[in-house]
VEXBABA-911969 format. One record per residue: x, y, z of N, C-alpha, C in turn. Coordinates in nm, 4 decimals, m for minus. Atoms other than C-alpha are relative to their C-alpha. Layout:
<n.east X; n.north Y; n.up Z; ca.east X; ca.north Y; ca.up Z; c.east X; c.north Y; c.up Z>
...
END
This chain:
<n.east m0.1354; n.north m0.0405; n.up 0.0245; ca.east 3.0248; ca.north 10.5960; ca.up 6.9312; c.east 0.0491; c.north 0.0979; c.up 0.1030>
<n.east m0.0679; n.north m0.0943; n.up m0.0842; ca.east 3.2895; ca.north 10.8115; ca.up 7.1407; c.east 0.0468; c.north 0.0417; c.up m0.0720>
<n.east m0.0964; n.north m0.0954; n.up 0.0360; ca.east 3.4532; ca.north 11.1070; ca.up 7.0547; c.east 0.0990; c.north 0.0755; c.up 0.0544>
<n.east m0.1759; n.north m0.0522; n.up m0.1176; ca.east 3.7998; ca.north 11.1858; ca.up 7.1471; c.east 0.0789; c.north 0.0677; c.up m0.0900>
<n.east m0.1125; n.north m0.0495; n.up 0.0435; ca.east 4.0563; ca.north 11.4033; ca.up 7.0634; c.east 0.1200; c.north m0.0930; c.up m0.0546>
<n.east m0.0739; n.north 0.1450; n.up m0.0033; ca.east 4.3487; ca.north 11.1883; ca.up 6.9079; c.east 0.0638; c.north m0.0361; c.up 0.0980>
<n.east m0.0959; n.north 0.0230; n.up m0.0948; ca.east 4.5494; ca.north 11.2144; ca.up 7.2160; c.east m0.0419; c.north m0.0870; c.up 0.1152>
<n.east 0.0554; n.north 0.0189; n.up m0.1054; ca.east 4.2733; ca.north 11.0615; ca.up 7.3779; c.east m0.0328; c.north m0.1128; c.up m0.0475>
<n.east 0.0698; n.north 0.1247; n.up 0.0817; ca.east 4.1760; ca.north 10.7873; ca.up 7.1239; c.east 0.0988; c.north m0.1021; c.up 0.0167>
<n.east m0.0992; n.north 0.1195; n.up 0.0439; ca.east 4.5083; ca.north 10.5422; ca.up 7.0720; c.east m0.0040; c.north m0.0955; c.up 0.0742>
<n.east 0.0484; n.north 0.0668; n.up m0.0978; ca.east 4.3868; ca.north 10.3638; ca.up 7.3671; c.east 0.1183; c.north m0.1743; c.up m0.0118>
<n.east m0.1061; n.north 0.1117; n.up 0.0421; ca.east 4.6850; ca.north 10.1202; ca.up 7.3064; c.east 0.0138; c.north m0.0455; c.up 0.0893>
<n.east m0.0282; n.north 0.0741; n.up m0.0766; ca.east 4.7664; ca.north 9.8699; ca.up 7.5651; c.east 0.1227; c.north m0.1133; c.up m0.0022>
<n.east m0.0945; n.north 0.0603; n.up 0.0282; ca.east 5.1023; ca.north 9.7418; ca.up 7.5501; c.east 0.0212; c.north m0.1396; c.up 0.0997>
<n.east m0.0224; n.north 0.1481; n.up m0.0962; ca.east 5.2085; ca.north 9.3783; ca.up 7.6645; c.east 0.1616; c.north 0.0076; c.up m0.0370>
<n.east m0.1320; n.north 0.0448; n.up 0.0053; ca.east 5.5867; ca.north 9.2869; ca.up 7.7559; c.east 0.0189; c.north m0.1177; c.up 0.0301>
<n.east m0.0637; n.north 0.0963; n.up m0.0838; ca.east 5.7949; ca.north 8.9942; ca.up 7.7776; c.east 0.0583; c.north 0.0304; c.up 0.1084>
<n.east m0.1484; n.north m0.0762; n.up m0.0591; ca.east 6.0941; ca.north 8.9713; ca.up 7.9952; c.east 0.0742; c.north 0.0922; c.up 0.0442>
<n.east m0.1304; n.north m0.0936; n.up 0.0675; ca.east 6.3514; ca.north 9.0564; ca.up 7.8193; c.east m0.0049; c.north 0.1224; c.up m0.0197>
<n.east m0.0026; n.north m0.0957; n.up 0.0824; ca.east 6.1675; ca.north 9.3397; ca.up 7.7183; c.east 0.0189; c.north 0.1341; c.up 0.1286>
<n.east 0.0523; n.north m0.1292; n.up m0.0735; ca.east 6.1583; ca.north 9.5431; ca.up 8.0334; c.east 0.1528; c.north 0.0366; c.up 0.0700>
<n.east m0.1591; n.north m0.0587; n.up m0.0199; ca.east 6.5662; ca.north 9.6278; ca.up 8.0285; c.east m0.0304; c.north 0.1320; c.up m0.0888>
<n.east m0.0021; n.north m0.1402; n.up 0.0576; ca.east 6.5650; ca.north 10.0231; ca.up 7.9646; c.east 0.1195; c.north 0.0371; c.up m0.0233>
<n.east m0.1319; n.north 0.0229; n.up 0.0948; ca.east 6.8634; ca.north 10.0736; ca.up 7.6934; c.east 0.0185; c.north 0.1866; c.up 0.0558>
<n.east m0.0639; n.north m0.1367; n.up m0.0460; ca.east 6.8931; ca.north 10.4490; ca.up 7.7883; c.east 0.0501; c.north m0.0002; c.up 0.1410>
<n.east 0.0022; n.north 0.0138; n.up m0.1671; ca.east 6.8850; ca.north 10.4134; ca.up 8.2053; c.east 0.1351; c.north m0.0873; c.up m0.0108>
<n.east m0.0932; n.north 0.0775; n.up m0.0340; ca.east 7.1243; ca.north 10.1266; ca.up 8.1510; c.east m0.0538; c.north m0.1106; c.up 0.1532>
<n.east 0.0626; n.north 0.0714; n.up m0.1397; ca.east 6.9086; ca.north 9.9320; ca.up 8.4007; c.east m0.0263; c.north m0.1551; c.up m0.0357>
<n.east 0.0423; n.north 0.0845; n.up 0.0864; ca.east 6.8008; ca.north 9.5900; ca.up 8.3408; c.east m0.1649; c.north m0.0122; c.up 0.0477>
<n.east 0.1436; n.north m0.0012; n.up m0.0671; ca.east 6.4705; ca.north 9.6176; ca.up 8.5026; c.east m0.0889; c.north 0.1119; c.up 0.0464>
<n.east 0.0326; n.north m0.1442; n.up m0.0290; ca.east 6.2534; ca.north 9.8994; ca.up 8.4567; c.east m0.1396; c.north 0.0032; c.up m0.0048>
<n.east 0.1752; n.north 0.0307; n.up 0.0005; ca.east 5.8682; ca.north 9.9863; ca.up 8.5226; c.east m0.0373; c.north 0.1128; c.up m0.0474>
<n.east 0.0136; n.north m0.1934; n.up 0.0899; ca.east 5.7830; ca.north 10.3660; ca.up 8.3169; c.east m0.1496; c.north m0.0085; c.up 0.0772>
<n.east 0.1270; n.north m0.0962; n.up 0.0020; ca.east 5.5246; ca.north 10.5799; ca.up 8.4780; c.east m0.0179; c.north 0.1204; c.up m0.0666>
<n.east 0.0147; n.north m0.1299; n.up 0.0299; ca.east 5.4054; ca.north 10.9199; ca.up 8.3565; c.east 0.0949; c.north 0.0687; c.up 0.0832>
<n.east m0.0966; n.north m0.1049; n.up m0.0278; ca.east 5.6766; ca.north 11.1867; ca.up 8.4466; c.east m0.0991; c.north 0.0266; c.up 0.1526>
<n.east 0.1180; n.north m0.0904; n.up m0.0924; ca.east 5.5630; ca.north 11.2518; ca.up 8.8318; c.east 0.0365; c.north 0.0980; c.up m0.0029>
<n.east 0.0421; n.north m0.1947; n.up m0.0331; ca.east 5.6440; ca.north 11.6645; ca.up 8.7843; c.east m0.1141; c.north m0.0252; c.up m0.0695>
<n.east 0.0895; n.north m0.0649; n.up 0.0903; ca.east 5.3293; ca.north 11.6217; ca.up 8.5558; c.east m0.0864; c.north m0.0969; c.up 0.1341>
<n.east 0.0721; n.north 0.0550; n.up m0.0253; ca.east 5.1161; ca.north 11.3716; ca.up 8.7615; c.east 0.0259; c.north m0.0099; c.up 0.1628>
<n.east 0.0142; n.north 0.0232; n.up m0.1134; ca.east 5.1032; ca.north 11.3680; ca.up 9.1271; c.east m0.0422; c.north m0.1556; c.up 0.0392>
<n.east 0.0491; n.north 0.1724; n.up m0.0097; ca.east 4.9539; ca.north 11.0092; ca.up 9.1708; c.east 0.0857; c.north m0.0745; c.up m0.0464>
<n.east m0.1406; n.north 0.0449; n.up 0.0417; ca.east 5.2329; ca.north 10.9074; ca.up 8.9753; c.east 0.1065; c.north m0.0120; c.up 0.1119>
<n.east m0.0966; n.north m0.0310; n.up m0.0837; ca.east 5.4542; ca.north 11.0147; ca.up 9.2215; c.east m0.0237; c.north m0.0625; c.up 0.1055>
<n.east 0.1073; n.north 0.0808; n.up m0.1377; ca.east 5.2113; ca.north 10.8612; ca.up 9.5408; c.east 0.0641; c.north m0.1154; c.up m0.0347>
<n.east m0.0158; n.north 0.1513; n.up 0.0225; ca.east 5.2777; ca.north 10.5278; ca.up 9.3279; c.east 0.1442; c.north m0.0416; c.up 0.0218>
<n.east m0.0961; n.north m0.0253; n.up m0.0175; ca.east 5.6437; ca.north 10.5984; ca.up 9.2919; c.east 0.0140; c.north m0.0737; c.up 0.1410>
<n.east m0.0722; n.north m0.0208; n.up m0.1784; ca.east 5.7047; ca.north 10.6225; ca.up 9.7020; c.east m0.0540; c.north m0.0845; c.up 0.0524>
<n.east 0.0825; n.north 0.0999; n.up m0.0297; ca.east 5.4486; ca.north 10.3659; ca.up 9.7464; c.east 0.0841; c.north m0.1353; c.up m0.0207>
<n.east m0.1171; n.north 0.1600; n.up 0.0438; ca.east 5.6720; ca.north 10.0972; ca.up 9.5726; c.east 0.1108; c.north 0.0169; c.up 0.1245>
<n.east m0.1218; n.north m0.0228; n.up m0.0597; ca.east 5.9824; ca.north 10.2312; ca.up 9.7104; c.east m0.0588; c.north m0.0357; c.up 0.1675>
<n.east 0.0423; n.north 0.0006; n.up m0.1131; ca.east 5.8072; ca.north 10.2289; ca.up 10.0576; c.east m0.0184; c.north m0.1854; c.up 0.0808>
<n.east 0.0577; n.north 0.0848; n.up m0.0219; ca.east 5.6584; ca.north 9.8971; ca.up 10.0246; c.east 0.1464; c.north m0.0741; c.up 0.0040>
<n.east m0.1407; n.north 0.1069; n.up 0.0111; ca.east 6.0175; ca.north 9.7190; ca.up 9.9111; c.east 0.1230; c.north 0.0521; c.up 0.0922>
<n.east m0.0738; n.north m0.0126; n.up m0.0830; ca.east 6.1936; ca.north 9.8758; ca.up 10.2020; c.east 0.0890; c.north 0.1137; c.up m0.1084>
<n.east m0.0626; n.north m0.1088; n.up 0.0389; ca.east 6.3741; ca.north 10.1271; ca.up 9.9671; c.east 0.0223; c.north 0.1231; c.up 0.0086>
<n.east 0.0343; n.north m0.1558; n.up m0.0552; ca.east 6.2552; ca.north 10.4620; ca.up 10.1343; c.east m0.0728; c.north m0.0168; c.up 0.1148>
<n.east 0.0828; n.north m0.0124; n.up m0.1373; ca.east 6.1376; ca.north 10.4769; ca.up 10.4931; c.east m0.0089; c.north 0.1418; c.up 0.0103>
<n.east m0.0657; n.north m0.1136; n.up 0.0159; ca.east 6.1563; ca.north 10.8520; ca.up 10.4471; c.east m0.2274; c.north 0.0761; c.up 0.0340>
<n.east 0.1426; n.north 0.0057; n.up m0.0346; ca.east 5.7265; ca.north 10.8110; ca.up 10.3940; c.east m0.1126; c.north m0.1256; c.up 0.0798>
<n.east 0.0914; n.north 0.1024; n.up m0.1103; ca.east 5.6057; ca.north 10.5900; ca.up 10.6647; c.east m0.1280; c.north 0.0156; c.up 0.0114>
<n.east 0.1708; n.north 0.0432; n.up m0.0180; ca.east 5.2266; ca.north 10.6792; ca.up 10.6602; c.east m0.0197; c.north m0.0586; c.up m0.1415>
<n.east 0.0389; n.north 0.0592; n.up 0.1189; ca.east 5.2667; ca.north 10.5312; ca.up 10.3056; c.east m0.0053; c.north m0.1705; c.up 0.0234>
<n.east 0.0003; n.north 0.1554; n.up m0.0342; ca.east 5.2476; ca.north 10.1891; ca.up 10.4785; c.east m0.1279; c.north m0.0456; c.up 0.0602>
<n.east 0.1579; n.north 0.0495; n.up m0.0904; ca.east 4.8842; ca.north 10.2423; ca.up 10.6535; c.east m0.0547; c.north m0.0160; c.up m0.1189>
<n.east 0.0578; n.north 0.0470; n.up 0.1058; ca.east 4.6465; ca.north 10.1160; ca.up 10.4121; c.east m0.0918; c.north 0.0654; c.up 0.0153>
<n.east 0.1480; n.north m0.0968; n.up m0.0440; ca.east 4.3841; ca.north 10.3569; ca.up 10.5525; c.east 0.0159; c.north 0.1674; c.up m0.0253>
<n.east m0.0634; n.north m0.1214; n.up 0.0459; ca.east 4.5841; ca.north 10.6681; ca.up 10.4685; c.east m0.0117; c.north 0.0322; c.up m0.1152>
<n.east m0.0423; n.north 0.0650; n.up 0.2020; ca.east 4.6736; ca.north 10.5259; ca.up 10.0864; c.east m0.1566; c.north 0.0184; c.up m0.0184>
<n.east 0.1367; n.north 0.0085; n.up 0.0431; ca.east 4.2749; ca.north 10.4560; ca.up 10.0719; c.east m0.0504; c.north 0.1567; c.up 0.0350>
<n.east 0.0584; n.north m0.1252; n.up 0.0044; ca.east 4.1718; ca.north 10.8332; ca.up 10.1581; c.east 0.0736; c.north 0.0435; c.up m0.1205>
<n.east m0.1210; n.north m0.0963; n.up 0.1289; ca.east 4.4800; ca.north 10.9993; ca.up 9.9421; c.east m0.0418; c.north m0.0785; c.up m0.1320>
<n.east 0.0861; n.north 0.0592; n.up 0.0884; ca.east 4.3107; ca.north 10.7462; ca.up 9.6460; c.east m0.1060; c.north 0.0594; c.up m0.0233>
<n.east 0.1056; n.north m0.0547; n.up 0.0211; ca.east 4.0052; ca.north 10.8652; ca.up 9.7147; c.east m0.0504; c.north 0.1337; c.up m0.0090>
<n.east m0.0210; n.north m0.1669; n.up 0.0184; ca.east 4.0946; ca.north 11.2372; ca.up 9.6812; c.east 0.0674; c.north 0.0517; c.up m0.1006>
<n.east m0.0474; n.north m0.0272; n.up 0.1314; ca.east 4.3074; ca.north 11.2023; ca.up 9.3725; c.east m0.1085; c.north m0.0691; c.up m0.0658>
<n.east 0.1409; n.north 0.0577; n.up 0.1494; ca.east 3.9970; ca.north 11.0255; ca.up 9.1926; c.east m0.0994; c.north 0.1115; c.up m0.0125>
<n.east 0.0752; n.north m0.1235; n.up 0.0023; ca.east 3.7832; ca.north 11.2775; ca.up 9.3269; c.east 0.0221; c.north 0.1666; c.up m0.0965>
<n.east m0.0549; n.north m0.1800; n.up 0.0702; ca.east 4.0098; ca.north 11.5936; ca.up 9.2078; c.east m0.0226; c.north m0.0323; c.up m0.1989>
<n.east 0.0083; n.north 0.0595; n.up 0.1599; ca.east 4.0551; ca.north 11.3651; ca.up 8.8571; c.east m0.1352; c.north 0.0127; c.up m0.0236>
<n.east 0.1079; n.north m0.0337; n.up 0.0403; ca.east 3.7009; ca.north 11.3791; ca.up 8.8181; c.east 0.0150; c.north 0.1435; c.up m0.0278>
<n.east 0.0153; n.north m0.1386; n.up m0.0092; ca.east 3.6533; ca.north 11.7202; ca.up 8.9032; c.east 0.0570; c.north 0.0585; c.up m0.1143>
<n.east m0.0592; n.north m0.0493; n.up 0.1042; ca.east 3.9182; ca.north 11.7791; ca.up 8.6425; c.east m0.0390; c.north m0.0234; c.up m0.0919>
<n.east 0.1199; n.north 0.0387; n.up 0.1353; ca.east 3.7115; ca.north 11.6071; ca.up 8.3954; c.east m0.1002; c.north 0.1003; c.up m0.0302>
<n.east 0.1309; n.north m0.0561; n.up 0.0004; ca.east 3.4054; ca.north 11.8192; ca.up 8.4723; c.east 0.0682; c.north 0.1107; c.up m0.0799>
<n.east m0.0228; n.north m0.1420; n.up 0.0275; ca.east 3.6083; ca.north 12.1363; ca.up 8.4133; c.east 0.0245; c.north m0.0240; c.up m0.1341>
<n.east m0.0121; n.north m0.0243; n.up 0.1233; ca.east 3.7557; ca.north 12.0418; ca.up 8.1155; c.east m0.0985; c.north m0.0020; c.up m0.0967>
<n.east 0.1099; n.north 0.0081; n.up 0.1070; ca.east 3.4457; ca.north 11.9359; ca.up 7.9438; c.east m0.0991; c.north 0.1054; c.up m0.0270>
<n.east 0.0798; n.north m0.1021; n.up m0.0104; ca.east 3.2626; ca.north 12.2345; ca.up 8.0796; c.east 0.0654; c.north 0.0906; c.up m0.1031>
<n.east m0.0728; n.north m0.0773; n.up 0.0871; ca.east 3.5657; ca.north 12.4385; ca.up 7.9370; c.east m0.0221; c.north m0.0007; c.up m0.1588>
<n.east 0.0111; n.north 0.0594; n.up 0.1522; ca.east 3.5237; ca.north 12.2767; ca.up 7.5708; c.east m0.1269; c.north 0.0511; c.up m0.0479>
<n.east 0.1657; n.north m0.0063; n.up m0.0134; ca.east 3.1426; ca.north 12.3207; ca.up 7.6162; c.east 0.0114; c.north 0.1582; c.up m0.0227>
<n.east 0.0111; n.north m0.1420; n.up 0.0217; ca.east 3.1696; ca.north 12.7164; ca.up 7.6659; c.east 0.1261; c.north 0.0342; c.up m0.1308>
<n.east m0.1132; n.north m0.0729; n.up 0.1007; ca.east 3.4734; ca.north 12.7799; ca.up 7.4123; c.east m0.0927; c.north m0.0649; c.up m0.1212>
<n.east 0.1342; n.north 0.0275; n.up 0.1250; ca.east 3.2043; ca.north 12.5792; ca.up 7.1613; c.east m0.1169; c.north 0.1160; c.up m0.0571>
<n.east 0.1088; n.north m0.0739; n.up m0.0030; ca.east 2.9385; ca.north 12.7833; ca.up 7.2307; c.east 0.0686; c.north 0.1642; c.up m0.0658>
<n.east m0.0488; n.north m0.0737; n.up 0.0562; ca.east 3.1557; ca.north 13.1053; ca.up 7.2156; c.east 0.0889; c.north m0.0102; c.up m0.1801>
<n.east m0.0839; n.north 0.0378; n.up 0.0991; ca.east 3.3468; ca.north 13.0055; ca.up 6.9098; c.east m0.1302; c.north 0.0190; c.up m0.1559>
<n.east 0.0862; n.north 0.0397; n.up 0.1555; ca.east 2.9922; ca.north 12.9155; ca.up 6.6966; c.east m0.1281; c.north 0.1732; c.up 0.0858>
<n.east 0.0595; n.north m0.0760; n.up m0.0222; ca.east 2.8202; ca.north 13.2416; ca.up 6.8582; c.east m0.0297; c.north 0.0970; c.up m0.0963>
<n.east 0.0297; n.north m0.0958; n.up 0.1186; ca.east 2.6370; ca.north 13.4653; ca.up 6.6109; c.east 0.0446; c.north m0.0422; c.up m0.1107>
<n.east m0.0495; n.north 0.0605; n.up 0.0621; ca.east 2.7132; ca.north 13.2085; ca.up 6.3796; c.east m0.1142; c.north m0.0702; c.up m0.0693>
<n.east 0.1292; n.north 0.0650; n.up 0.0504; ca.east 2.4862; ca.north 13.0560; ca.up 6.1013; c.east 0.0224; c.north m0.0536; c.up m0.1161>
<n.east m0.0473; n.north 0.1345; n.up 0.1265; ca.east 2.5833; ca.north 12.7111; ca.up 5.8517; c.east m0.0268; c.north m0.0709; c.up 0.0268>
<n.east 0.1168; n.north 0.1009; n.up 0.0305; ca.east 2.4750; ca.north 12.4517; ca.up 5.7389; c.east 0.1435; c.north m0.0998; c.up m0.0276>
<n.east m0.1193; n.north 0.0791; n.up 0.0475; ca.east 2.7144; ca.north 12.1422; ca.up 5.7368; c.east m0.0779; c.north m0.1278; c.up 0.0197>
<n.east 0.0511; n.north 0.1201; n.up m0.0059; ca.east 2.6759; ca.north 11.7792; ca.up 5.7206; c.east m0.0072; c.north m0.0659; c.up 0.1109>
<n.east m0.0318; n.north 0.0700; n.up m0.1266; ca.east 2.6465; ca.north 11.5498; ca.up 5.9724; c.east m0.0732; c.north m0.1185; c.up 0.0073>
<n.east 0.0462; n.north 0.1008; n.up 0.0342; ca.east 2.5914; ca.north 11.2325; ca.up 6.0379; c.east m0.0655; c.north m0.0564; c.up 0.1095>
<n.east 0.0962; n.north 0.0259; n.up m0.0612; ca.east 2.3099; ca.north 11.0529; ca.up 6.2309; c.east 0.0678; c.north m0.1408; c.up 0.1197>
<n.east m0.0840; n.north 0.0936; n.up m0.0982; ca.east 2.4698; ca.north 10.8291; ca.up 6.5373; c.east m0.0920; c.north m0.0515; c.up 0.0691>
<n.east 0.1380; n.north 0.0353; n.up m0.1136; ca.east 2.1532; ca.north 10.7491; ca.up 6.7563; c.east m0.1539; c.north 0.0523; c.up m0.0816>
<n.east 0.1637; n.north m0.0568; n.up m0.0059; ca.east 1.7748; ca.north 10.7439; ca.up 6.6970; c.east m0.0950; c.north m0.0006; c.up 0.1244>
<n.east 0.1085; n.north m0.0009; n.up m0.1517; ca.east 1.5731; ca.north 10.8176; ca.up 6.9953; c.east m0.1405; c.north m0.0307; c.up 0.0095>
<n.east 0.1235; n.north m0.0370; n.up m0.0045; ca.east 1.2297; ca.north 10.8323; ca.up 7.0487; c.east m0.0612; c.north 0.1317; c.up m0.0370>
<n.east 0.0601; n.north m0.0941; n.up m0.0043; ca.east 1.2270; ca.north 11.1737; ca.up 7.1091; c.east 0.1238; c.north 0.1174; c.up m0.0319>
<n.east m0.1442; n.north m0.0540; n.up m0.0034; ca.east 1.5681; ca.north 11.2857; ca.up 6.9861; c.east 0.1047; c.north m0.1247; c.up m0.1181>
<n.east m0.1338; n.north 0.0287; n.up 0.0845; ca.east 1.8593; ca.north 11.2006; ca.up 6.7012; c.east 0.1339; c.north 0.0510; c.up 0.1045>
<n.east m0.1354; n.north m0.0374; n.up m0.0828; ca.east 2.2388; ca.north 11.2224; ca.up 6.8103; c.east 0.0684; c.north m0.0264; c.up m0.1016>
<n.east m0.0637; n.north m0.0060; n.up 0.1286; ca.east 2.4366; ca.north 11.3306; ca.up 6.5447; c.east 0.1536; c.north 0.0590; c.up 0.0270>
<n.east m0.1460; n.north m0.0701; n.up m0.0107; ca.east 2.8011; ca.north 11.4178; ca.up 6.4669; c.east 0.0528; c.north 0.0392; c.up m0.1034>
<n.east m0.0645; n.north m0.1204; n.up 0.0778; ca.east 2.9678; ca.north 11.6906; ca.up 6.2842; c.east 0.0946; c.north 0.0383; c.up m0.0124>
<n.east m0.1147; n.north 0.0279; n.up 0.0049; ca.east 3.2400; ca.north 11.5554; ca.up 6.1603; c.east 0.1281; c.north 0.1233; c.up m0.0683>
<n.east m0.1012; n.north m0.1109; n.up 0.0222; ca.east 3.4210; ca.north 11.8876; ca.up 6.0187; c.east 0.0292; c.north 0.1200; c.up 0.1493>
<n.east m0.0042; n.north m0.0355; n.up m0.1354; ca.east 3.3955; ca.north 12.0282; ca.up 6.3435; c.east 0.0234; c.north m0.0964; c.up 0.1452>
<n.east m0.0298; n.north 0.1004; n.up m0.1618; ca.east 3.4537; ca.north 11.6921; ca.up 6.5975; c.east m0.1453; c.north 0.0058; c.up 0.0814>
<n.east 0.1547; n.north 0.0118; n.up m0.1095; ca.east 3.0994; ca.north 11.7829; ca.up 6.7098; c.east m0.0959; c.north m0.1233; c.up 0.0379>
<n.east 0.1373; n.north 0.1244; n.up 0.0048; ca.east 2.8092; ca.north 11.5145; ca.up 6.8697; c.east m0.0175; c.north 0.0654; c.up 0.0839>
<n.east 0.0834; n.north m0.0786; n.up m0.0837; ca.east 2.5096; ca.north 11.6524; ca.up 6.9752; c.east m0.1105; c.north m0.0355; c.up m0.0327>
<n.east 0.1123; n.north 0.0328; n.up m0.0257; ca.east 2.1474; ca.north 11.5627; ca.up 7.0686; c.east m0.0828; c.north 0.1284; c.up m0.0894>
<n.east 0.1017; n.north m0.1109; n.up 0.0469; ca.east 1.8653; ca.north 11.7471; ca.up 6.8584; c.east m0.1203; c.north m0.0745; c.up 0.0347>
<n.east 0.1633; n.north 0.0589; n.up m0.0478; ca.east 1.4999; ca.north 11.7177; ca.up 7.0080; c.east m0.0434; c.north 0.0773; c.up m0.1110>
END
């Protein structure tokens, strides 16, 4: 099993017709939604990338080398990781601080049997964690 926050779980994957991709607020009839790029940078790469590619902005011309696009890819995956690490590290120490000098007894339920190790989760708390 995985454990996610809900914001992280809904893992929804929407399919459109058509018809369906006329945006009734914009007044457009043809619309493609990314994440807001002030929040997402890569968003924004993809943005100027289109526009670039369909002649709509010459404004970013190294967005046309394909050897440029493939580093700047490979430096927003990199940082996205990285941002992974931190956050999980982050979660990891605010855990630790949070249950520090701390001593209960709760339920939990058994997710993995190992050899040399259970992997259980602690569901009033969102917890899964390995006990040797």
């Amino acid at each position: 099993g995985r454990l996610c926050s809900p914001g992280q779980s809904s893992g929804i994957n929407a399919e459109y017709g058509e018809d369906e991709y006329y945006h009734y607020g914009l007044v457009v009839p043809l619309y493609t939604h990314f994440t807001s790029p002030i929040r997402r940078y890569p968003d924004l790469l993809v943005h100027r990338l289109l526009a670039a590619s369909v002649g709509y902005d010459k404004t970013y011309t190294e967005l046309l080398d394909r050897n440029k696009v493939h580093e700047w890819c490979e430096n927003l995956n990199y940082r996205h990781h990285q941002a992974q690490l931190v956050q999980r590290a982050s979660i990891a120490l605010h855990t630790q601080l949070y249950f520090k000098d701390k001593c209960m007894d709760e339920d939990a339920y058994i997710l993995f049997v190992r050899r040399n190790a259970i992997v259980v989760l602690v569901r009033r708390y969102g917890l899964e964690s390995t006990i040797f």
